[in-house]
NUROFI-14422 format. One record per residue (C-alpha): residue in one letter; x, y, z. Coordinates in nm, 4 decimals, decimal comma, padded with zeros to 6 digits. Example, Ala and Ser with C-alpha at 12.3 -4.5 7.8 and 13.67 -1.06 7.14 Angstrom:
# NUROFI-14422
@r=a&east=01,2300&north=-00,4500&up=00,7800 .
@r=s&east=01,3670&north=-00,1060&up=00,7140 .
//
This chain:
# NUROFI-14422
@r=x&east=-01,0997&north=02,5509&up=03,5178 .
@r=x&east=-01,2951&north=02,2915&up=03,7395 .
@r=x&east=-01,1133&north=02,0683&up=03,9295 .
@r=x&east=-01,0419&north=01,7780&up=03,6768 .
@r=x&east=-00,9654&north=01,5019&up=03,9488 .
@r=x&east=-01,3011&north=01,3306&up=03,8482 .
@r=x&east=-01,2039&north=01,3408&up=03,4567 .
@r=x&east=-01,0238&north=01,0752&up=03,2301 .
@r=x&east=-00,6706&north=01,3084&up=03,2448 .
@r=x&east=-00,3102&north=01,1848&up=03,3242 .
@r=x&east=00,0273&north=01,3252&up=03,3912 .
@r=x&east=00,0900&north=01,3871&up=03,0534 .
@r=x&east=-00,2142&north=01,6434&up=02,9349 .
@r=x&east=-00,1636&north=02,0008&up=02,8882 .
@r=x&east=-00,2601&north=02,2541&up=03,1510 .
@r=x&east=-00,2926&north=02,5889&up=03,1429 .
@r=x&east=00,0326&north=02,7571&up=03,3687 .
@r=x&east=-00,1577&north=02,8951&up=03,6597 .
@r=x&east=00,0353&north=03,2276&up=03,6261 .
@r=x&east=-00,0572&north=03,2609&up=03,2265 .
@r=x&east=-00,1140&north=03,6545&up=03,1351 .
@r=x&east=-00,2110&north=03,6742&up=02,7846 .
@r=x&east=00,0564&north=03,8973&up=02,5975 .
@r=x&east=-00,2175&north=04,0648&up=02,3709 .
@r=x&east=-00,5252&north=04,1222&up=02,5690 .
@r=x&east=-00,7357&north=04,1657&up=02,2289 .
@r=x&east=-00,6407&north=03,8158&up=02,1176 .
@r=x&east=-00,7290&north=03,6818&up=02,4118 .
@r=x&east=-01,0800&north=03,8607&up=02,4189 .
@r=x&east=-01,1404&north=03,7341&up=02,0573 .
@r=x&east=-01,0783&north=03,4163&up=02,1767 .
@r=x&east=-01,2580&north=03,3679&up=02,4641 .
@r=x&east=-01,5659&north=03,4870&up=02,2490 .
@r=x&east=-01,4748&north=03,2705&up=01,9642 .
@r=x&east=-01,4732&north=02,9635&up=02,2161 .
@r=x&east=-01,7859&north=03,0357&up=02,3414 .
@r=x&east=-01,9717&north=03,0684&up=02,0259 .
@r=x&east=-01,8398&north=02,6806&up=01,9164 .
@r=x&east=-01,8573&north=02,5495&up=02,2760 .
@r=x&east=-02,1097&north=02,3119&up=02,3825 .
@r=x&east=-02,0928&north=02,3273&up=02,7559 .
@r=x&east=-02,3710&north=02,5026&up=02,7565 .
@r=x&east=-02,3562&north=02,6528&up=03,0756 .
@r=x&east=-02,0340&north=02,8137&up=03,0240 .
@r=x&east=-02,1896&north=02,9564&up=02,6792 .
@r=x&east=-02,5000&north=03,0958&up=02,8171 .
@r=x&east=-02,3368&north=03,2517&up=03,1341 .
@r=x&east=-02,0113&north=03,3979&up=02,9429 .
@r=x&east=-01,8067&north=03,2785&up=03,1859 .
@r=x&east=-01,5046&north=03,0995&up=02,9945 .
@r=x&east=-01,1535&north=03,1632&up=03,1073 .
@r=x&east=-00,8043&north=03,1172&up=02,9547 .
@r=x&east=-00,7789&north=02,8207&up=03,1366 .
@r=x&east=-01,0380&north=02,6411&up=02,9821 .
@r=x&east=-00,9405&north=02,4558&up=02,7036 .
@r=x&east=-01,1403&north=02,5489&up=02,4376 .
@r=x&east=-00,9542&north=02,8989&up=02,5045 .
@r=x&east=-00,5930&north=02,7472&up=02,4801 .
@r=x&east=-00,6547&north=02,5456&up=02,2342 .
@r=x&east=-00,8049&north=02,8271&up=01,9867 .
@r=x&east=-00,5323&north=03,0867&up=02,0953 .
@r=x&east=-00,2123&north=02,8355&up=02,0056 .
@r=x&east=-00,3266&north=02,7300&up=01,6585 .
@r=x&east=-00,5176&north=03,0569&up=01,5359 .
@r=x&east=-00,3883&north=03,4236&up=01,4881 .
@r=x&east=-00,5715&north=03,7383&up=01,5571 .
@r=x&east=-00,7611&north=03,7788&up=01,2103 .
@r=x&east=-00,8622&north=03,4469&up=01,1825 .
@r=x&east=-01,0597&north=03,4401&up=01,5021 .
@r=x&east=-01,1949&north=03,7453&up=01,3918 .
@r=x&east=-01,3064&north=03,6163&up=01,0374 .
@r=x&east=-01,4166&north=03,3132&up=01,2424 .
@r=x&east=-01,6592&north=03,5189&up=01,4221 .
@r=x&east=-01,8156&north=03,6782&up=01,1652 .
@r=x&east=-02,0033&north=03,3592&up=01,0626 .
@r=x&east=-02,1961&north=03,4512&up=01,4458 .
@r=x&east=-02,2991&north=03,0785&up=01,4600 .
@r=x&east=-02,1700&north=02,7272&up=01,4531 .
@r=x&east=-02,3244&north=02,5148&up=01,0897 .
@r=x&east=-02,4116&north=02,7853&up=00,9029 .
@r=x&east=-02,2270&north=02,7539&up=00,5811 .
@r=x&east=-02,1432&north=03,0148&up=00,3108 .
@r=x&east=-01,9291&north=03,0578&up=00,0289 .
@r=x&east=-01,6654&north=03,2395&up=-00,0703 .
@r=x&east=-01,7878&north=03,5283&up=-00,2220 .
@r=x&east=-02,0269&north=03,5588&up=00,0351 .
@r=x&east=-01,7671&north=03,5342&up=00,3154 .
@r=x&east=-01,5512&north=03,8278&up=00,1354 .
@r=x&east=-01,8599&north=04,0575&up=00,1826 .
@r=x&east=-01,8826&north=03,9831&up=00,5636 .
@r=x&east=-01,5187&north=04,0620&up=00,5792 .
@r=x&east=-01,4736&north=04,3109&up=00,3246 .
@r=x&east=-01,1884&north=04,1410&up=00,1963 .
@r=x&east=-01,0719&north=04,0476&up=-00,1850 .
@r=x&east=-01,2459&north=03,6845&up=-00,2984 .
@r=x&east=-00,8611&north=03,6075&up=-00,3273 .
@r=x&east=-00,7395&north=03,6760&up=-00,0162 .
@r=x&east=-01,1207&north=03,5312&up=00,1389 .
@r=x&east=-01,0086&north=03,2388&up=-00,0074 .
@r=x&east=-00,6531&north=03,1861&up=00,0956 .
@r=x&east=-00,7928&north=03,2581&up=00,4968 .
@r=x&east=-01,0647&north=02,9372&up=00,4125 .
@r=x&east=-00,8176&north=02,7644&up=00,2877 .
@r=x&east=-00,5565&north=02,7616&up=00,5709 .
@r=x&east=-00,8361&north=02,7416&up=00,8245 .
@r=x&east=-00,9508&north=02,4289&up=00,5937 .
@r=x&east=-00,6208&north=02,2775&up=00,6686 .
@r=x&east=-00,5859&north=02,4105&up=01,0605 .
@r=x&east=-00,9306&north=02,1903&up=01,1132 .
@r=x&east=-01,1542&north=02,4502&up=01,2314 .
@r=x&east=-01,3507&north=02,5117&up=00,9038 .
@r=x&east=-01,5275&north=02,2727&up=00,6990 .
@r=x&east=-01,6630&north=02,2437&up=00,3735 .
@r=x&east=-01,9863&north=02,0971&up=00,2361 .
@r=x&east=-02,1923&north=02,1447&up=-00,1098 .
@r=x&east=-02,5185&north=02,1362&up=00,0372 .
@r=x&east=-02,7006&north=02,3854&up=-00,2162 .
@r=x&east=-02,8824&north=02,3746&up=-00,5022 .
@r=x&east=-02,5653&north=02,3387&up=-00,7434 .
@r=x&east=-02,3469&north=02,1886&up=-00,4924 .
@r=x&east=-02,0525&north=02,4447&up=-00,4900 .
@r=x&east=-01,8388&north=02,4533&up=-00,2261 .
@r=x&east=-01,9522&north=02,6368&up=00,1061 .
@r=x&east=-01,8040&north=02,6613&up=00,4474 .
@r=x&east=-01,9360&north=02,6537&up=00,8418 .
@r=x&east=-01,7825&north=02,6750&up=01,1430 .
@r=x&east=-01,7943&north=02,3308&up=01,3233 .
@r=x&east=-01,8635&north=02,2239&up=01,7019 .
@r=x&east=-01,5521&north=02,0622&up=01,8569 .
@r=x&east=-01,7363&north=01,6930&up=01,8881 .
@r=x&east=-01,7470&north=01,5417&up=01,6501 .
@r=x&east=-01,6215&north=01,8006&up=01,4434 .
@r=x&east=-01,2920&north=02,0525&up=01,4680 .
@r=x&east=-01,1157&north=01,8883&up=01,7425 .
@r=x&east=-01,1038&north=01,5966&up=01,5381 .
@r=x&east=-01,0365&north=01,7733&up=01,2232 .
@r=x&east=-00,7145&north=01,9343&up=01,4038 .
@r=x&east=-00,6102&north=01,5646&up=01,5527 .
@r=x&east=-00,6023&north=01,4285&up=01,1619 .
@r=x&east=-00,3231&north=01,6994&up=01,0885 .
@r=x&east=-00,0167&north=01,5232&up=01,1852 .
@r=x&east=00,1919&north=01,8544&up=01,1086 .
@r=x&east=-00,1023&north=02,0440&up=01,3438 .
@r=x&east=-00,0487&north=01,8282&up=01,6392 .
@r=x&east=00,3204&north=01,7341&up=01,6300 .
@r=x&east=00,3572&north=02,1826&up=01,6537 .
@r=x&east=00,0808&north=02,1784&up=01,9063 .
@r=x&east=00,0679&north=01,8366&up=02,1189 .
@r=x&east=-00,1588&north=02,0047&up=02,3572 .
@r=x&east=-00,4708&north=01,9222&up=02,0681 .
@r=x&east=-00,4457&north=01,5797&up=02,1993 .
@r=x&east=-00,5477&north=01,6773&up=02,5491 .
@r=x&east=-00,8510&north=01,9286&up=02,3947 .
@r=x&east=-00,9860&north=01,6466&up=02,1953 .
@r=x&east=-00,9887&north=01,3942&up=02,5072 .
@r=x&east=-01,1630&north=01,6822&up=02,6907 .
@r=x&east=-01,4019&north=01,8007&up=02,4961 .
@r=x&east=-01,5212&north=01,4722&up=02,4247 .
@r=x&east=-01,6468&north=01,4627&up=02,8058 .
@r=x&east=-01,6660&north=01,8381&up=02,9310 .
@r=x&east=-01,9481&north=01,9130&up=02,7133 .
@r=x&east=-02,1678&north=01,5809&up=02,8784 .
@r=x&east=-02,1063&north=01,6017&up=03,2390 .
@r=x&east=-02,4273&north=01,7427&up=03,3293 .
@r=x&east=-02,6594&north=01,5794&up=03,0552 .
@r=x&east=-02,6352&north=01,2388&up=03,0615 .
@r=x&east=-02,9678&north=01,2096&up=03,2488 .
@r=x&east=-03,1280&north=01,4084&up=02,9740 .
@r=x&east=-02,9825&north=01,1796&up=02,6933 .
@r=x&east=-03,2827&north=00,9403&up=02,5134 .
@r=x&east=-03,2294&north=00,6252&up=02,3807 .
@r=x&east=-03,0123&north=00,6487&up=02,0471 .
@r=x&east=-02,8112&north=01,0212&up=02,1675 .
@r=x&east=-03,0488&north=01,2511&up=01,9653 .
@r=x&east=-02,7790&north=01,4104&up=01,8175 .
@r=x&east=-02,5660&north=01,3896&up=02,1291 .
@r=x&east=-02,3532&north=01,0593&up=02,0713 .
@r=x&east=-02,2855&north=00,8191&up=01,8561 .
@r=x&east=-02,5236&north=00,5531&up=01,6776 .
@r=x&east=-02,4119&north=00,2110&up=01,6672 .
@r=x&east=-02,4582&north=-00,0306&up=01,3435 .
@r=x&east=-02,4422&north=-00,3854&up=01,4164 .
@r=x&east=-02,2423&north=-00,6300&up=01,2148 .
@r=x&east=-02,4053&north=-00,6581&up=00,9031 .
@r=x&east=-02,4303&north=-01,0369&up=00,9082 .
@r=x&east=-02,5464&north=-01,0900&up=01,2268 .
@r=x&east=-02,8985&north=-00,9014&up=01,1334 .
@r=x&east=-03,1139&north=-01,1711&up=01,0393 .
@r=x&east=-03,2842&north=-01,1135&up=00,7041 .
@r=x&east=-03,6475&north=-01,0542&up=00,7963 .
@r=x&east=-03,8708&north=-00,8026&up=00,7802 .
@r=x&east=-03,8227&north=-00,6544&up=01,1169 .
@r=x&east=-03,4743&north=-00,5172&up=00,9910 .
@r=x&east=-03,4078&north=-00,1941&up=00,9832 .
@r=x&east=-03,2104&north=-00,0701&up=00,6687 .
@r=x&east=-03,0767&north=00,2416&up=00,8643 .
@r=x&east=-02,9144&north=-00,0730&up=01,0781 .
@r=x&east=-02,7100&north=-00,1580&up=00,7335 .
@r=x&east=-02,3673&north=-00,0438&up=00,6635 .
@r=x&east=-02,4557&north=-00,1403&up=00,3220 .
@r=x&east=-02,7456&north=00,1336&up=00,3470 .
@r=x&east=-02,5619&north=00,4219&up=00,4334 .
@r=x&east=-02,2860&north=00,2928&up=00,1534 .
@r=x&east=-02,5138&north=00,3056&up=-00,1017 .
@r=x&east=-02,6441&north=00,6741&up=-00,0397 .
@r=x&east=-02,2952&north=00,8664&up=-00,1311 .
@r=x&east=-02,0685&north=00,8427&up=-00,4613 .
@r=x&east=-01,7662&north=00,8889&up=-00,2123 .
@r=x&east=-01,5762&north=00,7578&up=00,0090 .
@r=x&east=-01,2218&north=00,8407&up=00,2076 .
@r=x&east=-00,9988&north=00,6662&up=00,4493 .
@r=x&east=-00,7841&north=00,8561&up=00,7658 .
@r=x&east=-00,6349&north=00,7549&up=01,0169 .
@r=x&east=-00,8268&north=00,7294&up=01,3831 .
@r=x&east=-00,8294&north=01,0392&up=01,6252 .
@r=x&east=-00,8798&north=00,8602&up=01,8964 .
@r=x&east=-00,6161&north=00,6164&up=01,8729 .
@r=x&east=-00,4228&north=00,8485&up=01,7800 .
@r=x&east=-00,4945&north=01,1300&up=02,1119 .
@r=x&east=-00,4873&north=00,8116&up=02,3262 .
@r=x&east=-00,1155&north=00,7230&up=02,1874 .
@r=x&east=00,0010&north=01,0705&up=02,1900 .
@r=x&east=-00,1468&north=01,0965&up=02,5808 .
@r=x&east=00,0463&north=00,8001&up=02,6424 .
@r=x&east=-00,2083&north=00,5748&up=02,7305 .
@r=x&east=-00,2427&north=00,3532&up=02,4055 .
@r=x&east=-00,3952&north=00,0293&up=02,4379 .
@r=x&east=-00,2311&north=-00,1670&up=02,2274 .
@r=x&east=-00,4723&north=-00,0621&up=01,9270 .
@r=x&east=-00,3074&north=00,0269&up=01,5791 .
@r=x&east=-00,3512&north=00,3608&up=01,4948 .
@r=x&east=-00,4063&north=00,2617&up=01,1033 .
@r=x&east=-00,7180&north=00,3540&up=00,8403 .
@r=x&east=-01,0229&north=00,2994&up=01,0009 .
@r=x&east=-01,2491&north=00,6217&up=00,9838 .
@r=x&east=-01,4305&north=00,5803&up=00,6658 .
@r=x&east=-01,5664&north=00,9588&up=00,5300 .
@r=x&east=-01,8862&north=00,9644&up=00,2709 .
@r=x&east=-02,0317&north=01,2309&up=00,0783 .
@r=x&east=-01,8904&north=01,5609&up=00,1246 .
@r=x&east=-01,6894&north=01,4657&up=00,4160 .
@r=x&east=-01,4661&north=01,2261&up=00,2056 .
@r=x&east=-01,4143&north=01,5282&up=-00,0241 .
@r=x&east=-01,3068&north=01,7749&up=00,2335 .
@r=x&east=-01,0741&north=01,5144&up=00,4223 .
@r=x&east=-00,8878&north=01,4359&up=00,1056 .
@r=x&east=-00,8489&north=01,7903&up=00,0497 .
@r=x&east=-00,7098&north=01,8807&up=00,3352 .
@r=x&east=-00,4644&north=01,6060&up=00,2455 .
@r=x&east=-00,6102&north=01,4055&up=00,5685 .
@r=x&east=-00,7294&north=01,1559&up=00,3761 .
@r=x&east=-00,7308&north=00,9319&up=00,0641 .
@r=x&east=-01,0303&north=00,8276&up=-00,1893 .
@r=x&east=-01,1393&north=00,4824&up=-00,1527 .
@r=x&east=-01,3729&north=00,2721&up=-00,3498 .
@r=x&east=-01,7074&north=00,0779&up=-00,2397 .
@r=x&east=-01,5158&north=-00,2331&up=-00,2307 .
@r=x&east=-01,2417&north=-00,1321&up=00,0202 .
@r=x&east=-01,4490&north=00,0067&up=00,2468 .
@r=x&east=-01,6579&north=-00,3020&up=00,2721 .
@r=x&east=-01,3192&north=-00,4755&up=00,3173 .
@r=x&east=-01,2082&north=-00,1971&up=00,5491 .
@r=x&east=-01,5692&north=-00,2989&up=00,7997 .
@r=x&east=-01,4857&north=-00,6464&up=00,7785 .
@r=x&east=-01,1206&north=-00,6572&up=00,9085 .
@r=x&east=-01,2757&north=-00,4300&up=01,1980 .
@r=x&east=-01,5205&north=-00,7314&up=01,2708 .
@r=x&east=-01,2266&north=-00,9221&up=01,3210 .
@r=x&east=-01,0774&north=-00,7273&up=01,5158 .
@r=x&east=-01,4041&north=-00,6843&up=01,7603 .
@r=x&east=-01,4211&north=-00,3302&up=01,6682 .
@r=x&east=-01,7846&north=-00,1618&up=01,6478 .
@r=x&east=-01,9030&north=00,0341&up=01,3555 .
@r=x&east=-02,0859&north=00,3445&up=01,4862 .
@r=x&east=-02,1975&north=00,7036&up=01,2687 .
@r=x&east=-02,2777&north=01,0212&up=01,4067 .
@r=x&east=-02,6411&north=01,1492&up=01,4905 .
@r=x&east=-02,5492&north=01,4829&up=01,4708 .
@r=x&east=-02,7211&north=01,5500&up=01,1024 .
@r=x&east=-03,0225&north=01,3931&up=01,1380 .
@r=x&east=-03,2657&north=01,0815&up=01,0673 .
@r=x&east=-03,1186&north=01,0891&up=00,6738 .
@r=x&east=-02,7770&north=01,2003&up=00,6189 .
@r=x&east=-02,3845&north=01,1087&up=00,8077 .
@r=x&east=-02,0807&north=01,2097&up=00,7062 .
@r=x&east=-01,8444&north=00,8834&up=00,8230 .
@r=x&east=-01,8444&north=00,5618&up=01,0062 .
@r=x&east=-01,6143&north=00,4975&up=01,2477 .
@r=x&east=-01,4772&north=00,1099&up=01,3088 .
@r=x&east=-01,4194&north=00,1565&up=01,7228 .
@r=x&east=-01,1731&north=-00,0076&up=01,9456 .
@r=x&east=-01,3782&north=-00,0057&up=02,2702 .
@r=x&east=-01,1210&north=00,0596&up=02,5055 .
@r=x&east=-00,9818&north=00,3468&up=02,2771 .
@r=x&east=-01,2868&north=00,5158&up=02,1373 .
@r=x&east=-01,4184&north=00,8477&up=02,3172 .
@r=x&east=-01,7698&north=00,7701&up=02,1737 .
@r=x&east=-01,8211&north=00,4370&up=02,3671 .
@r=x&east=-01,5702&north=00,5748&up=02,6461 .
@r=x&east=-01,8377&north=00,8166&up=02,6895 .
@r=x&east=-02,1582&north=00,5905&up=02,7278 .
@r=x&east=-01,9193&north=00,3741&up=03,0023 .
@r=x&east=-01,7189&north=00,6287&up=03,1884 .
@r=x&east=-02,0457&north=00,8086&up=03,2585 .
@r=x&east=-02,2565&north=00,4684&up=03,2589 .
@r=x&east=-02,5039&north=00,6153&up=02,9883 .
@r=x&east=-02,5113&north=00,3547&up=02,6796 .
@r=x&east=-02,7875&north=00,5939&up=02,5367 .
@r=x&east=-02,5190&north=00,8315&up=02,4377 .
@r=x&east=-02,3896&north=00,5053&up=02,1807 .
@r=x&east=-02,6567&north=00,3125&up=02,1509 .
@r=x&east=-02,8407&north=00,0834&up=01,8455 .
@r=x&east=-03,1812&north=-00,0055&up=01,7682 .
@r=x&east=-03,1088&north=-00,3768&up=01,8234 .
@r=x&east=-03,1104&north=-00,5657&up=02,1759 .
@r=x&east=-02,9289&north=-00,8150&up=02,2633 .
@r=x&east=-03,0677&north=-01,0467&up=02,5548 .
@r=x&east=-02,9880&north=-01,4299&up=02,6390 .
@r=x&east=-03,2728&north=-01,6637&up=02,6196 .
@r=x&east=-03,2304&north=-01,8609&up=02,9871 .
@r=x&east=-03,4064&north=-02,1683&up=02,8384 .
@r=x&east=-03,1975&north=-02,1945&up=02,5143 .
@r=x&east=-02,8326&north=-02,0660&up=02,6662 .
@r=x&east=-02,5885&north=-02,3422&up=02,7342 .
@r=x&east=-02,3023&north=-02,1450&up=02,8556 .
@r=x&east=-02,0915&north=-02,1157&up=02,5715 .
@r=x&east=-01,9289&north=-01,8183&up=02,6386 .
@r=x&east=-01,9844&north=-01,6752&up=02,2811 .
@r=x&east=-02,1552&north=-01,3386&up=02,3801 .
@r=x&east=-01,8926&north=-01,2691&up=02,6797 .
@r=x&east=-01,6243&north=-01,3418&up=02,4622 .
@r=x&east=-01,7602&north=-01,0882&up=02,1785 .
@r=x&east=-01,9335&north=-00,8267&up=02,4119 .
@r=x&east=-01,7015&north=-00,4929&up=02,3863 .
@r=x&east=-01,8055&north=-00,3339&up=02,7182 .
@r=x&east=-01,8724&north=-00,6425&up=02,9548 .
@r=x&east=-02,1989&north=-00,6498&up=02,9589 .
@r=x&east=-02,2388&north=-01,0375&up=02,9389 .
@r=x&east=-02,0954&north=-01,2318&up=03,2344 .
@r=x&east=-02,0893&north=-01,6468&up=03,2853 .
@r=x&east=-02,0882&north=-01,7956&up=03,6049 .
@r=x&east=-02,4195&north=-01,6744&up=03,7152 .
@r=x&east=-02,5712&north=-01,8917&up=03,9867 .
@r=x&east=-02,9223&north=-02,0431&up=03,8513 .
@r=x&east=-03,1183&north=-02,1115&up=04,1733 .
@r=x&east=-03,0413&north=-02,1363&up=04,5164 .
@r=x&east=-03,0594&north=-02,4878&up=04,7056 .
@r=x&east=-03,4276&north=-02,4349&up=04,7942 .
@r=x&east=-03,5294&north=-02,3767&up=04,4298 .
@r=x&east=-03,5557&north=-02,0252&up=04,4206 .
@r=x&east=-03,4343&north=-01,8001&up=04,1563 .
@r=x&east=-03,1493&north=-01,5824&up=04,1706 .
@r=x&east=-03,1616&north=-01,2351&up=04,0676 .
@r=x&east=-02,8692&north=-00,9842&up=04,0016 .
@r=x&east=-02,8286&north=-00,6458&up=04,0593 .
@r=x&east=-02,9383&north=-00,4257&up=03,7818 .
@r=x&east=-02,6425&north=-00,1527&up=03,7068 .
@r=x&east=-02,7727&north=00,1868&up=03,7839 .
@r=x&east=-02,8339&north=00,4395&up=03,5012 .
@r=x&east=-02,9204&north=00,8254&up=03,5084 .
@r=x&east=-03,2459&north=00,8186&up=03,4092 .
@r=x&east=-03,3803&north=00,7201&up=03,7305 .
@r=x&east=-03,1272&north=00,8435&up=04,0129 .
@r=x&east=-02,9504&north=01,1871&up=04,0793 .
@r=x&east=-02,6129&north=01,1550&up=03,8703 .
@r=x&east=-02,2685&north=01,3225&up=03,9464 .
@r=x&east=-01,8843&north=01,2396&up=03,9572 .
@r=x&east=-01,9400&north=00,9974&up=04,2212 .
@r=x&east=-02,0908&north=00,7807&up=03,9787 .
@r=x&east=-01,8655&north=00,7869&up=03,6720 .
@r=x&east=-01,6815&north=00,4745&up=03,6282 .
@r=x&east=-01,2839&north=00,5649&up=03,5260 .
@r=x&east=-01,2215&north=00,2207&up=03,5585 .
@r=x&east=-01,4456&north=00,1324&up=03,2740 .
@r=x&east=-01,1462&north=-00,0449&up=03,1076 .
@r=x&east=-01,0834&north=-00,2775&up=03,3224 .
@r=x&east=-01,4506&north=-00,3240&up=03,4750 .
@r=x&east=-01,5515&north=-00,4017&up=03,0750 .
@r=x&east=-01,3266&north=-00,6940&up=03,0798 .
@r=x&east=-01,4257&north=-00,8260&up=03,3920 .
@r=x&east=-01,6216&north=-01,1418&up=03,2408 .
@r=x&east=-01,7568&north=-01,3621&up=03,4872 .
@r=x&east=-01,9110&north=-01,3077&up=03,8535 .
@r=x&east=-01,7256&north=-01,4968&up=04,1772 .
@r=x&east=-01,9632&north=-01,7739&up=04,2216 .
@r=x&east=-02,2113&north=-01,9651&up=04,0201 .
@r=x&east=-02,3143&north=-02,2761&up=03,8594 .
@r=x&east=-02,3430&north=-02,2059&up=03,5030 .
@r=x&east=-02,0173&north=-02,3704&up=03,2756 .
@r=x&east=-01,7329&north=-02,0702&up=03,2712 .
@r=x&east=-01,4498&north=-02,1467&up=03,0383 .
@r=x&east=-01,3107&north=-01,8026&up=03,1146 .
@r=x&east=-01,2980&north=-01,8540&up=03,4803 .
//
């Protein structure tokens, strides 16, 4: 696999054993097939050049057998759901025994279920890896205490896939990242809000809702580089996703209420509320309550300086004629991006003006300009010298 010196990996994540032979050879070529249909580095999928030291290879071959990368295949795409009868057709297996294989790959992670049809039985796809069955297999505490080596997958594949897009991501991901709601009470009440911007909004559109616990806390703990963030309930499922997570036992049914209560002790805590674009302008299936300096969403948008990958339709800017300094904003701000102590003019009465940070859209973009030290860079909170009031300095 590439060289992963310019990737956010420590001493503690698995590697493939450079002398690895694969004991059956027709495993292995399932596998490597199978990982290439769900990957979405797109480059490796489109050239067929995965190996079994890539980790969407050694991740697949420790937690699946033979057969059920096999049955896996047979779906030939990622998101294309069928049921069960259906699925014992394209296997030419009993509806029984169909249904036993769904159900243990249910549980594994790397199935899920939805009731998107006209009656709303139960039907079944084969996910992507993010967001999808890497975290699936992180909620299985059984799954990853066997098979610690998920932990290092999930932290991969939540930058692998982006390495070489992040110039190509618009404003908001398109499907790529995350979208980020802002706290519901600081949107004014005025026509130019946005009910999409509401937690309240996406609430309202589903009859259920499910708690877990957080997969990235939890990868970051298990990698050994926790931050100090609890790794309690704080990924909210809706809709069908609150359904499957419960059944899979990942999960427990919450009401309205809690999860409202659930956003606001996130607030508290300065974590940011953010849903996947992955299914469009009209649907999600969770909201996440994100610890910046544990999330792999937002780690994304600052290790590879690209907040379009998590992103919201609201701005926020400081009004020079109406800030006094207060250090509100800097103290809130989860990735540093407000800093006191800026200078205001120089002796002569000109203006000072800042550097702008770079961002891909506009120069050539490669390892040397991904920021590992986002972490401690975010809480950097003032500049050297200045004029303005810093109560942080």
């Amino acid at each position: 696999m590439k060289d992963q010196l310019n990737r956010m990996v420590n001493e503690r994540d698995f590697r493939q054993a450079p002398d690895y032979v694969a004991a059956d050879k027709e495993k292995e070529k399932l596998i490597l097939k199978l990982g290439t249909m769900i990957t979405d580095r797109y480059l490796v999928k489109y050239t067929n050049t995965m190996k079994t030291d890539d980790p969407e290879y050694w991740a697949l071959n420790a937690v699946l057998t033979k057969e059920e990368a096999q049955f896996l295949l047979n779906f030939k795409k990622t998101r294309v759901s069928y049921d069960t009868e259906t699925l014992a057709k394209m296997n030419n297996m009993s509806v029984e025994d169909t249904q036993k294989m769904i159900d243990h790959l249910l549980w594994i992670g790397v199935l899920e279920m939805n009731r998107e049809n006209a009656d709303h039985h139960k039907q079944y796809n084969v996910p992507i890896f993010v967001p999808g069955s890497a975290e699936f297999m992180m909620m299985n505490d059984e799954l990853t205490a066997e098979h610690p080596e998920i932990a290092s997958f999930f932290n991969l594949m939540t930058q692998m896939p982006l390495e070489n897009v992040t110039n190509m991501v618009p404003p908001g991901g398109a499907g790529v990242g995350m979208h980020v709601i802002p706290v519901e009470k600081a949107i004014e009440s005025a026509s130019s809000s946005v009910s999409v911007e509401h937690l309240s909004h996406w609430l309202s559109k589903y009859d259920k809702y499910s708690v877990g616990q957080c997969t990235c806390r939890k990868q970051q703990q298990m990698r050994g580089e926790g931050s100090g963030e609890i790794n309690g309930e704080f990924c909210v499922g809706v809709g069908d996703m609150a359904e499957y997570c419960v059944d899979r036992g990942m999960g427990r049914y919450i009401t309205y209420e809690e999860a409202l209560e659930i956003f606001e002790r996130a607030e508290r805590h300065g974590f940011v509320h953010q849903i996947t674009n992955i299914d469009g302008e009209d649907k999600i299936v969770g909201i996440c309550n994100c610890a910046p300096g544990v999330c792999n969403a937002i780690r994304t948008s600052q290790l590879y300086n690209t907040p379009n990958m998590s992103r919201s339709a609201y701005r926020a800017h400081v009004d020079a004629v109406k800030c006094v300094a207060c250090g509100k904003c800097v103290e809130v701000c989860p990735v540093g991006a407000a800093k006191l102590g800026q200078k205001l003019c120089r002796a002569n009465g000109e203006e000072v003006t800042y550097p702008k940070t770079e961002l891909p859209d506009l120069v050539k973009w490669g390892p040397e300009k991904w920021n590992k030290n986002y972490r401690d860079t975010a809480k950097i909170n003032c500049y050297d010298t200045g004029t303005a009031p810093c109560k942080t300095a």
